[in-house]
GUVEX-709829 format. One line per 2 residues: number of its first residue (from 1); for each residue x, y, z of N, C-alpha, C. Coordinates in nm, 3 decimals. Example, Ala and Ser with C-alpha at 12.3 -4.5 7.8 and 13.67 -1.06 7.14 Angstrom:
2
1> 1.319 -0.569 0.780 1.230 -0.450 0.780 1.320 -0.330 0.780 ~ 1.285 -0.225 0.708 1.367 -0.106 0.714 1.290 0.003 0.787
# end
This chain:
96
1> 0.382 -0.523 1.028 0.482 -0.454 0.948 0.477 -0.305 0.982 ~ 0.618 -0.214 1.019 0.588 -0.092 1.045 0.747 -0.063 0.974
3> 0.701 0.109 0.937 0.858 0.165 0.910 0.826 0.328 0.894 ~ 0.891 0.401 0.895 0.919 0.507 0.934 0.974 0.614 0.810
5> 0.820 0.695 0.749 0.864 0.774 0.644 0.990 0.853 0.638 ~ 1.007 0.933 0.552 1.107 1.095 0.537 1.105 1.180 0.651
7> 0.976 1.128 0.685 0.938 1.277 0.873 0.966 1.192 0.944 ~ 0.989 1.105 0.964 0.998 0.990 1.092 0.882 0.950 1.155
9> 0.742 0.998 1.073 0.634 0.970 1.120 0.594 0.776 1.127 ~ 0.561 0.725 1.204 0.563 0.566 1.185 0.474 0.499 1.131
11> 0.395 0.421 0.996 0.377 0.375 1.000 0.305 0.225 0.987 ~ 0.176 0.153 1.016 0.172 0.005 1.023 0.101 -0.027 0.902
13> 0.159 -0.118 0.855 0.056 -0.165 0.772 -0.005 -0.314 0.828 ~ -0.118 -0.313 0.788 -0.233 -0.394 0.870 -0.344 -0.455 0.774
15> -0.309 -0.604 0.731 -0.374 -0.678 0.646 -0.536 -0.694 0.673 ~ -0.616 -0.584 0.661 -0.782 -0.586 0.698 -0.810 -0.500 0.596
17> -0.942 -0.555 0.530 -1.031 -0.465 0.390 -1.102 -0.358 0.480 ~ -1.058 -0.250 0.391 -1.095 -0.113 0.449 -1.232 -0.112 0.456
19> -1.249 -0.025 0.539 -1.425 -0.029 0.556 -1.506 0.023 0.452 ~ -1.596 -0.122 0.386 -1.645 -0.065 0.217 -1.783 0.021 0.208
21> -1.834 0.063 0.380 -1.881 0.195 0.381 -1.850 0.319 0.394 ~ -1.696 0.371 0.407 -1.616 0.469 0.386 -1.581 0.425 0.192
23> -1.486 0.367 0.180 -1.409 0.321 0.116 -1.462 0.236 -0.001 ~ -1.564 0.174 -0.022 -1.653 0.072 -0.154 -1.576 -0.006 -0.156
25> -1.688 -0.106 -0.162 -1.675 -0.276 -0.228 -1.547 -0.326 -0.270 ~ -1.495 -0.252 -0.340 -1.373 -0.293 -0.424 -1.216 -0.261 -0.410
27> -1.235 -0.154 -0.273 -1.137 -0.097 -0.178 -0.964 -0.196 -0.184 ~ -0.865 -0.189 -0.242 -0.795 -0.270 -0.257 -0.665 -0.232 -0.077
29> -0.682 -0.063 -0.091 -0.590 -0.059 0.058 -0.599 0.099 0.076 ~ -0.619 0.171 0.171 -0.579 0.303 0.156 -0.451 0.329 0.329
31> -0.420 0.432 0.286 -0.352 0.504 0.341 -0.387 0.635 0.458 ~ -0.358 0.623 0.560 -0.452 0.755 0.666 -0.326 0.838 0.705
33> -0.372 0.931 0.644 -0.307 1.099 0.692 -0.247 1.062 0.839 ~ -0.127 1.083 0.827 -0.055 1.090 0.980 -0.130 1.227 1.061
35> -0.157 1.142 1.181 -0.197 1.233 1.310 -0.112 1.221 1.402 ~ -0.066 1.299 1.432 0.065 1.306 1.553 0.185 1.237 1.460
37> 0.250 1.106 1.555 0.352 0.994 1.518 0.334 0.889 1.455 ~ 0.169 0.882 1.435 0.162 0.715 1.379 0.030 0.730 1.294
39> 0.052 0.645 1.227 -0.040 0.610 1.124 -0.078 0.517 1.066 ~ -0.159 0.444 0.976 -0.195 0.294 0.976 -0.230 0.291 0.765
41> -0.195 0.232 0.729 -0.208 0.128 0.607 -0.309 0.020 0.626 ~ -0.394 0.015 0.528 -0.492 -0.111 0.542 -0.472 -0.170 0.416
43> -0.435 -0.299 0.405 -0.416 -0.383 0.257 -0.548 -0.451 0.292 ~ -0.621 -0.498 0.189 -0.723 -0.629 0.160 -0.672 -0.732 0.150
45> -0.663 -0.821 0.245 -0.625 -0.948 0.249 -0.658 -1.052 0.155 ~ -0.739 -1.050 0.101 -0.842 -1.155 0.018 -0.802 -1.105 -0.121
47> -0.706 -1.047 -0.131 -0.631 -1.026 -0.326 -0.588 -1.101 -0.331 ~ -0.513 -1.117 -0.471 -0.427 -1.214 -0.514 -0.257 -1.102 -0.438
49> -0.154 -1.185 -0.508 -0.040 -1.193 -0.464 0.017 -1.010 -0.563 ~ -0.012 -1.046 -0.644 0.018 -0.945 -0.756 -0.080 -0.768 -0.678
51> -0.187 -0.812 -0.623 -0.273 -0.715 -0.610 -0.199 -0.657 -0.468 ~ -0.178 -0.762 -0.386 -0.100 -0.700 -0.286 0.028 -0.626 -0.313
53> 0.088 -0.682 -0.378 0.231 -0.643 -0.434 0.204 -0.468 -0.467 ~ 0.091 -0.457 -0.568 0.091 -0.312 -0.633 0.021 -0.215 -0.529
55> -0.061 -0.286 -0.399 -0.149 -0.185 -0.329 -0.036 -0.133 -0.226 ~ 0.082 -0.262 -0.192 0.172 -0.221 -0.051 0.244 -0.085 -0.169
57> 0.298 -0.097 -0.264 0.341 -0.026 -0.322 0.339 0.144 -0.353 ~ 0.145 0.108 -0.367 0.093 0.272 -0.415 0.095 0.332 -0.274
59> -0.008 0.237 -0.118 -0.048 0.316 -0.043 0.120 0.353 0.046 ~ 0.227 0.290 0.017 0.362 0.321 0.108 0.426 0.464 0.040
61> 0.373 0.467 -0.129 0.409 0.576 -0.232 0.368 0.710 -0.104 ~ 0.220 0.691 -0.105 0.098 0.811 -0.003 0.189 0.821 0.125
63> 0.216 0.729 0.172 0.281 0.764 0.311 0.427 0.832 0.286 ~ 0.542 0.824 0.200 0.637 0.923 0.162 0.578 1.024 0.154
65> 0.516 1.028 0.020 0.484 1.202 -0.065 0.350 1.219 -0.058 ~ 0.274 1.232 0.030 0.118 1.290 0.035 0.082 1.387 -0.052
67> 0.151 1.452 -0.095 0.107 1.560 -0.189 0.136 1.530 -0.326 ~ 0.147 1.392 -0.336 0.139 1.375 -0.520 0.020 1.331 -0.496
69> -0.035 1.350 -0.623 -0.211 1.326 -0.652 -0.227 1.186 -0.653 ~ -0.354 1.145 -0.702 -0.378 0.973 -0.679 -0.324 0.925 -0.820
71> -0.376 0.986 -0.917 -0.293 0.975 -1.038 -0.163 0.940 -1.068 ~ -0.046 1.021 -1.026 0.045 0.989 -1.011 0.094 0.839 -0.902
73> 0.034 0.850 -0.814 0.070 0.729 -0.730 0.024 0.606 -0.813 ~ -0.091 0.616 -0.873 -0.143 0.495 -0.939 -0.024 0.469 -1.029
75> 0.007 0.551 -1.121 0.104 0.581 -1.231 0.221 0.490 -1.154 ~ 0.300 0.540 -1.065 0.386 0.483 -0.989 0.427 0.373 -0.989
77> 0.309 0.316 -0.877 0.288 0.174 -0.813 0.232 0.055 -0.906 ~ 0.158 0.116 -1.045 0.149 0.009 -1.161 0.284 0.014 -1.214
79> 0.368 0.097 -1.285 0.484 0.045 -1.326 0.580 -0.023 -1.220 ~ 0.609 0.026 -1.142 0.664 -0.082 -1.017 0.624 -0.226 -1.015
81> 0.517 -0.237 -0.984 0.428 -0.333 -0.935 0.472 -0.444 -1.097 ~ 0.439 -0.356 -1.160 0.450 -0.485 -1.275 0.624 -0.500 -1.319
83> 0.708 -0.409 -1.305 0.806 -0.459 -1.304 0.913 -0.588 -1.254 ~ 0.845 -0.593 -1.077 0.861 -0.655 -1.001 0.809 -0.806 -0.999
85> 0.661 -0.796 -1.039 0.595 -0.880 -1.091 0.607 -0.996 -1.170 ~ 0.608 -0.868 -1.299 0.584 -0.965 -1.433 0.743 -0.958 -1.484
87> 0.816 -0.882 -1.473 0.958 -0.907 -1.523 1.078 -0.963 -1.466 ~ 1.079 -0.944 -1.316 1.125 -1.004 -1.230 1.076 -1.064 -1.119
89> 0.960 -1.127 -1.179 0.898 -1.265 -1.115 0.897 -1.268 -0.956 ~ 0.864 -1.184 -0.890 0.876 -1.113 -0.784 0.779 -1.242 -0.707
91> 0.761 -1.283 -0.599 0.640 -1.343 -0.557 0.674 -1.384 -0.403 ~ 0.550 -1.350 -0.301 0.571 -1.385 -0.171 0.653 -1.545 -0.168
93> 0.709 -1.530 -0.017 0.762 -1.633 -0.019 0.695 -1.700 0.150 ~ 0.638 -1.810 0.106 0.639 -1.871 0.271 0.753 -1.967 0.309
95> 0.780 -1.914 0.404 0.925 -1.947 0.486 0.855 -2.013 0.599 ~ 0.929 -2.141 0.593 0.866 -2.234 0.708 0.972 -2.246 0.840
# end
């Protein structure tokens, strides 16, 4: 999966648990500061459906607006996340 912020900077997101000696045990996905053109997203594969839903959410929030705090992104990507979720029953789909 790749797409291309507000700067046109690019980029991937990449289903691997961040490294839980940077990042701890419980690391759900972070986001890496664009260097040059590209940049990388790490989701934890091993969540549930809901957990993915709110992490693609917060760490894609970081890749727009880097300069809102973590607070706010959390703020964000939980009301989203559960909107999508729990009110409009939002849920991956496998397409065969």
């Amino acid at each position: 999966l790749k797409f291309k912020n507000g700067e046109g900077i690019e980029f991937e997101i990449v289903f691997r648990k961040p490294d839980k000696r940077t990042w701890g045990e419980d690391c759900d996905g972070v986001c890496f500061e664009p260097s040059g053109d590209k940049s990388k997203i790490y989701i934890n594969p091993w969540r549930t459906d809901q957990t993915h839903l709110n992490t693609i959410i917060h760490e894609t929030t970081h890749a727009y607006f880097w300069d809102k705090s973590e607070k706010e992104v959390t703020a964000f990507a939980n009301t989203l996340s559960r909107i999508l979720y729990n009110d409009l029953k939002w849920r991956i789909r496998e397409d065969t």
